[in-house]
C-alpha positions, 0 to 999 in steps of 0.5 A: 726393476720392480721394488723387493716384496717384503711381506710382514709375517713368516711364509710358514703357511701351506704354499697351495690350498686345494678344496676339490668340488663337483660344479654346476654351470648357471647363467644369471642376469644381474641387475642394474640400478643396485650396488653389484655385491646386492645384484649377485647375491639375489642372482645367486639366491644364497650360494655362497661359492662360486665364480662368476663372469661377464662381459660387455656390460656398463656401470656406475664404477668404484675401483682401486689400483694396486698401489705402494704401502706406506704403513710400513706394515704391508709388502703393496696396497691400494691406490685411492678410489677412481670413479668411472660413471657409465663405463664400458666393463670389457671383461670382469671375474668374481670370487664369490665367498664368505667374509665376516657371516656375510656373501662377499665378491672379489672382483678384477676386470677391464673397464673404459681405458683401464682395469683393476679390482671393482669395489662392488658394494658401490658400483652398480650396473646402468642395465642388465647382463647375462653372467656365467656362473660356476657354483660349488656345493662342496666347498668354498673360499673363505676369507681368513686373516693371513698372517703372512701378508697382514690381509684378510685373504680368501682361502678354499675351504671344504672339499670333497674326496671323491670324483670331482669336476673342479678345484679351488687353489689358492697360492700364497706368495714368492710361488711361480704361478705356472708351477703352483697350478701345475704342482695343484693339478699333479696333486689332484690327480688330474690328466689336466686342467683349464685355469680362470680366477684373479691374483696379483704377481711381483713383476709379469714377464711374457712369454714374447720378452715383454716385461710389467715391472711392477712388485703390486699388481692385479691380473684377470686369466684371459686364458689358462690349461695345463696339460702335459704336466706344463702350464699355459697362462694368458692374463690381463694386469694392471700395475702401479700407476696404470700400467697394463700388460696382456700375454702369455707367461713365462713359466717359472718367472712370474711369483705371485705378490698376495694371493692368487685365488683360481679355478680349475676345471678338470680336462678327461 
């Protein structure tokens, strides 16, 4: 089975970050021939929180695995950088927030034979598509140093007391993604929710037995709803090596390994 996750710092932060928002739908074409982090950020015309995705696209693509530490600091990393020239991109999802005074993406999807996290200041487009776009005017993901994990991390910041339409959730690790976003919408308020964004888990089980046995991984929600005060989470997830799964979750057996960065968009 998967290695044990151990992460360097104390797990004394806040379990569930909750930045409520109003959201506005846009679709935006991004073009190609420019590294993908320049393309979006000109598509957006300086938002600078949003949630974007595409599919059936093509690119020029730099993209990294989740991978073993060896610095004997950190519980995972990454592989070393794979080059994919004019690959299929089937399906991708971008947390678009602010590191460092600067618009930063970060990006899983599903490309040629694999999927993993796109590194998008060198991968670029070989010909536009059309993006749907989320944009959040009252809050935002912010990149922080996390001393739990030893990563630069975005987390929501900002948010709203009023009525809004949409939430952004970050869950720190050894949390069970099905109760981190059930325990959010509970929280909010919320009759439910549709989910979407990317994260990483220590080990996937599926609903159907299937088991990803990996303690590093990177997964994209396909599909996710909770409703019912229960949550159901489809996912796609590459681990160490390659390995992919696809499915249904398993309530209560999947804790997050990082970061889970999500989107949640009210129901009623």
């Amino acid at each position: 089975m998967a290695d044990m996750l151990r992460h360097p710092g104390p797990a004394d932060g806040p379990r569930l970050l909750l930045a409520p928002s109003r959201a506005e739908r846009r679709s935006v074409t991004l073009a190609a021939g420019k590294p993908l982090e320049a393309a979006i950020a000109e598509a957006l015309e300086g938002a600078d929180s949003a949630w974007i995705t595409f599919a059936d696209a093509r690119g020029d693509l730099r993209f990294v695995l989740p991978d073993r530490a060896t610095d004997g600091l950190h519980g995972a990393w990454y592989s070393a950088p794979r080059d994919l020239p004019d690959a299929p991109i089937h399906r991708a999802g971008i947390v678009w927030g602010w590191r460092e005074g600067r618009v930063f993406g970060h990006c899983h999807g599903l490309w040629g034979g694999t999927m993993g996290h796109l590194l998008l200041d060198v991968s670029r487009l070989t010909r536009p598509v059309q993006a749907d776009v989320l944009l959040f005017p009252d809050a935002r993901f912010t990149a922080e140093e996390d001393l739990e994990t030893a990563f630069t991390l975005f987390k929501p910041a900002g948010g709203i007391a009023g009525d809004a339409s949409s939430a952004l959730l970050r869950i720190a690790p050894h949390i069970d993604l099905c109760a981190g976003v059930t325990d959010a919408v509970r929280e909010l308020g919320w009759p439910g929710a549709r989910i979407e964004g990317i994260g990483s888990l220590n080990t996937a089980r599926f609903a159907d037995g299937c088991v990803l046995d990996s303690h590093a991984s990177e997964f994209l929600v396909s599909e996710g709803r909770v409703a019912d005060s229960a949550a159901d989470i489809a996912i796609d997830i590459v681990g160490i090596d390659g390995i992919r799964a696809s499915g249904r979750l398993e309530p209560g057996r999947n804790p997050v390994c990082v970061t889970a960065e999500l989107i949640l968009l009210r129901d009623g």
